[in-house]
C-alpha positions in Angstrom: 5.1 15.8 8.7 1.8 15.9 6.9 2.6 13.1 4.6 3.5 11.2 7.5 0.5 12.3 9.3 -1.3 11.0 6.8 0.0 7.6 5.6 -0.5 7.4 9.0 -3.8 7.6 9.8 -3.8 5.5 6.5 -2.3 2.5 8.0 -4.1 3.2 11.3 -7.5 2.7 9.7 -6.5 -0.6 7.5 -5.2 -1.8 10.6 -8.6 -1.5 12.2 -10.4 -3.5 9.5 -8.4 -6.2 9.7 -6.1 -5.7 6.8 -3.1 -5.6 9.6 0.1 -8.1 8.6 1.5 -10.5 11.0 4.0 -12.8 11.9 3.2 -16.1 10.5 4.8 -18.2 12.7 3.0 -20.4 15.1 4.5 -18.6 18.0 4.2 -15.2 16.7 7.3 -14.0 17.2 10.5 -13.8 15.0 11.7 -17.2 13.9 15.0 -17.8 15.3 18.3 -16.8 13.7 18.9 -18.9 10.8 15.5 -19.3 9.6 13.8 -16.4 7.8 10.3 -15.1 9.7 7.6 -15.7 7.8 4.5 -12.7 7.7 1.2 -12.9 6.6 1.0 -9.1 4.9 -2.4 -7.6 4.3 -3.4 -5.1 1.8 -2.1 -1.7 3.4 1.8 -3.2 3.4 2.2 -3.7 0.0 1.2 -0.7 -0.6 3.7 0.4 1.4 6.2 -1.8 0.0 4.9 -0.5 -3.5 5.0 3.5 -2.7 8.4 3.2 -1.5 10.0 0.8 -4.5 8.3 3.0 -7.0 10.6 5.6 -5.2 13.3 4.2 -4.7 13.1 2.1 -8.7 13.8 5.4 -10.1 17.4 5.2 -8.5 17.9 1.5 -9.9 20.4 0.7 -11.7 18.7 0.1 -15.9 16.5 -2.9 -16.1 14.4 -4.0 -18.9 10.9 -2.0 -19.1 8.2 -4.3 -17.8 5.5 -4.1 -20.1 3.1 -3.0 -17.5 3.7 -1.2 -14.3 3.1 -3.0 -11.2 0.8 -1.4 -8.9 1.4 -0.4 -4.8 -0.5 -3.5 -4.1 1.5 -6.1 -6.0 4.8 -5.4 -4.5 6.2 -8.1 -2.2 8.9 -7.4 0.6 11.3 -9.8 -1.6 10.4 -7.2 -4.7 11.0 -4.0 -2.4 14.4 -5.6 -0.9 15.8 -6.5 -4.8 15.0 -2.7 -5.6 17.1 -1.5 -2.6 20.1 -4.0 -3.8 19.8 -2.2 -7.5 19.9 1.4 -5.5 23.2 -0.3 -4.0 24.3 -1.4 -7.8 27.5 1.2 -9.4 27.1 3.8 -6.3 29.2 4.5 -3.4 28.4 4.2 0.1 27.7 8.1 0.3 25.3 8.2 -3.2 23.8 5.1 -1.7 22.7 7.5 1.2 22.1 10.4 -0.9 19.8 8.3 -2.7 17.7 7.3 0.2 17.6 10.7 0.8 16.3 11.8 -2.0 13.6 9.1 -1.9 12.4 10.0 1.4 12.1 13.9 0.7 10.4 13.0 -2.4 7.8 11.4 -0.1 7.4 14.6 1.7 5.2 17.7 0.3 7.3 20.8 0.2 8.0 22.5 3.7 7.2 19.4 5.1 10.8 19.3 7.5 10.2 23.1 8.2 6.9 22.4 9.7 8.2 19.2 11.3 11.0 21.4 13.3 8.1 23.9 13.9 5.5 21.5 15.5 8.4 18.9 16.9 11.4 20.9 19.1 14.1 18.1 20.1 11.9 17.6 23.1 11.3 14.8 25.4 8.0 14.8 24.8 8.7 15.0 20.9 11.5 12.0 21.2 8.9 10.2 22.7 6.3 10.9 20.7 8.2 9.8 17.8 9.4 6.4 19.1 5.5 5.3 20.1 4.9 6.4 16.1 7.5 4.4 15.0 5.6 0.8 16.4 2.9 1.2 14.1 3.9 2.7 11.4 7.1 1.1 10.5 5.8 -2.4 11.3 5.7 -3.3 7.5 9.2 -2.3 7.5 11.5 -3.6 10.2 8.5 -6.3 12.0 7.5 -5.8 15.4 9.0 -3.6 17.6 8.5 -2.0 20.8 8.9 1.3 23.1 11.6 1.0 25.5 12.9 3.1 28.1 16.8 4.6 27.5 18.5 7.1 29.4 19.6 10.6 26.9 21.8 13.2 28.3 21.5 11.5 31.7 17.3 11.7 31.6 15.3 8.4 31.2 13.0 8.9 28.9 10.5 6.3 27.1 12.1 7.5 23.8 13.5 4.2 22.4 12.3 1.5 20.1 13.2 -2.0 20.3 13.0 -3.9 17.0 12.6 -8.0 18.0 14.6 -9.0 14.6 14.8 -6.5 11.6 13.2 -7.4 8.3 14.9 -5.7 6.2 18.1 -7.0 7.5 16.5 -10.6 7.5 15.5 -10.3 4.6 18.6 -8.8 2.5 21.4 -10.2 4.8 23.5 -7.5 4.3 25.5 -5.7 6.5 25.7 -2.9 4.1 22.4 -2.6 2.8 21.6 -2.4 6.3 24.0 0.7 7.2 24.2 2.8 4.2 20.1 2.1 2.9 18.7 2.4 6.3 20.8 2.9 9.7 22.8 6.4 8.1 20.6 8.0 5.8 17.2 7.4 8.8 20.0 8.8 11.5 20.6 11.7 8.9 16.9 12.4 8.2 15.9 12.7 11.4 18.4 14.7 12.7 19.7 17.0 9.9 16.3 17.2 8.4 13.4 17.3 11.3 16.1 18.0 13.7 15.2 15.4 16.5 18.3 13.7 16.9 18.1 9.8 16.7 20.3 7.0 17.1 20.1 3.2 15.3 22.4 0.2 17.0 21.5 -2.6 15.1 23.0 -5.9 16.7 24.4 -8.0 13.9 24.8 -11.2 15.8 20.7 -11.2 16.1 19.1 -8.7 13.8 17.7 -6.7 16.4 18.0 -3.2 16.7 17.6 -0.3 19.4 16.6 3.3 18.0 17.1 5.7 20.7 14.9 9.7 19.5 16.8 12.4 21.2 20.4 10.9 21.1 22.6 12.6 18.6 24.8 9.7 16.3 27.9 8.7 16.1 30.5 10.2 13.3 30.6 7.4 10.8 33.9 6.8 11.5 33.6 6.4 15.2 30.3 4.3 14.7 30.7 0.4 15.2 27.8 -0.2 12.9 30.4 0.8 10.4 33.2 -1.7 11.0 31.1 -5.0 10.7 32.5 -7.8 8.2 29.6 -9.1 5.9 27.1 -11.8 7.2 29.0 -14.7 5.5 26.1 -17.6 6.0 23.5 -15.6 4.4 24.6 -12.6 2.1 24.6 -13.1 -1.4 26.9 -10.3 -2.2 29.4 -11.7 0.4 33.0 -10.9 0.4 34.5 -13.6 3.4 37.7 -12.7 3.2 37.3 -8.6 4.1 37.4 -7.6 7.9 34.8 -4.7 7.2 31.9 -5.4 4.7 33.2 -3.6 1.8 30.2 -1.5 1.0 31.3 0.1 3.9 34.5 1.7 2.8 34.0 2.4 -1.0 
C-alpha cells in the first residue's frame, strides 16, 4: 500500500501543476466506437507508462538490445501496449497472468499486501475508498472513469467504478489481452492479495467497463468475460473463425 500511496500522491501533485493528460477530442469524451480516442498525455503518464513496461519488458518475449535504454518519460501508450502483446508472446493464458502478477508485486516493497489487509478490512468503507482511488490514479491507464453506486451482498454502496471506454482495450483490440493481462490477474490481486474482493465486467460491444470493490469474481469458467470471440474489425492477432478468442482457452 505504500508504493501505491506514494505514486499516488506523485500523480496527485503533477496533476496540480498542470502536467494532467486529457482526452483530445473536441468533445472531451471518448471518440465513438470505431475510431480510436485520441489523449493529450502529460509528463507524469509516461512515466507511468515507462515504470510499468520496464516491468513488465523483463517478461517479453527476446528482442534485440536497444543500444540505449529508454527512460519512464519516453514511453508512449502504443510502446506500453506492444510490451503487453510480447508478455502474451509463447505463454499460456495462466503464465500470462502469473506474469502480471509478478509485475505488480515487484511494484510493491515487501509487506506491502500484509499492511494493505492490515489498514484495509473488506469494508464498505474500504471498497469505497478504493473505487474513488481508482479515478485518479488509473486514469493513464484505462481513460476516464467514474464512481458509481452498485448494490454488494444486497447493500448499495458507492463502491463501483465506471470506465467511459477502456484504453487499453482501445488500444490493443484484444479480447484476450484484455482478460488474461488485466481483467483476471487485477480480480486476483485484489482479492487474493489485499483481500478486498473486486469484480471487472468489461462490455465488449463498447469498451466500457464496470469494477465493482467488495464483490467476490466469478470462477473463470463461470465468468462470461471468458467466452468472448475475438474483436474481428480491429485485432491484429484475430482468429474469425473461433467462437471463444483463443487466448482464452490455451
Amino acid at each position: 500500500m505504500a508504493a501505491f500511496a506514494s505514486l499516488q500522491a506523485v500523480n496527485l501533485t503533477l496533476r496540480r501543476r498542470g502536467t494532467r493528460c486529457g482526452i483530445a477530442e473536441p468533445s472531451g469524451e471518448p471518440a465513438p466506437m470505431g475510431l480510436k480516442t485520441r489523449y493529450d498525455d502529460g509528463l507524469v503518464e509516461r512515466v507511468f507508462m515507462g515504470l510499468f513496461a520496464r516491468k513488465m519488458d523483463k517478461f517479453g518475449s527476446k528482442k534485440k538490445k536497444e543500444t540505449k535504454e529508454k527512460g519512464f518519460w519516453e514511453y508512449d501508450y502504443e510502446s506500453f501496449v506492444e510490451v503487453s502483446k510480447r508478455v502474451m508472446q509463447g505463454r499460456s493464458r495462466v503464465q500470462q497472468q502469473e506474469a502480471v502478477r509478478e509485475v505488480l508485486l515487484s511494484m510493491l516493497p515487501p509487506g506491502a499486501p500484509q499492511q494493505f489487509r492490515k489498514l484495509f478490512p473488506p469494508t464498505k468503507w474500504a471498497a469505497e475508498f478504493n473505487a474513488a482511488l481508482t479515478v485518479p490514479f488509473f486514469h493513464w491507464l484505462v481513460g476516464p472513469s467514474q464512481v458509481i453506486e452498485v448494490e454488494v451482498n444486497g447493500v448499495k454502496q458507492r463502491s463501483g467504478v465506471r470506465i467511459k471506454k477502456c484504453r487499453y482495450l482501445e488500444n490493443s483490440g484484444c479480447v484476450g489481452m484484455c482478460v488474461n493481462m488485466c481483467k483476471i490477474p487485477t480480480q486476483d490481486f485484489f482479492t487474493n492479495e489485499f483481500g478486498l474482493p473486486l469484480t471487472m465486467n468489461p462490455n465488449f460491444e463498447d469498451m466500457s467497463c464496470e469494477m465493482i470493490y467488495g464483490q467476490a469474481p466469478p470462477a473463470f469458467e463461470e465468468d462470461v468475460a471468458t467466452k468472448q470471440p475475438c474483436l474481428a474489425d480491429i485485432c491484429s492477432m484475430s482468429t474469425p473463425s473461433s467462437p471463444i478468442c483463443p487466448k482464452l482457452e490455451a
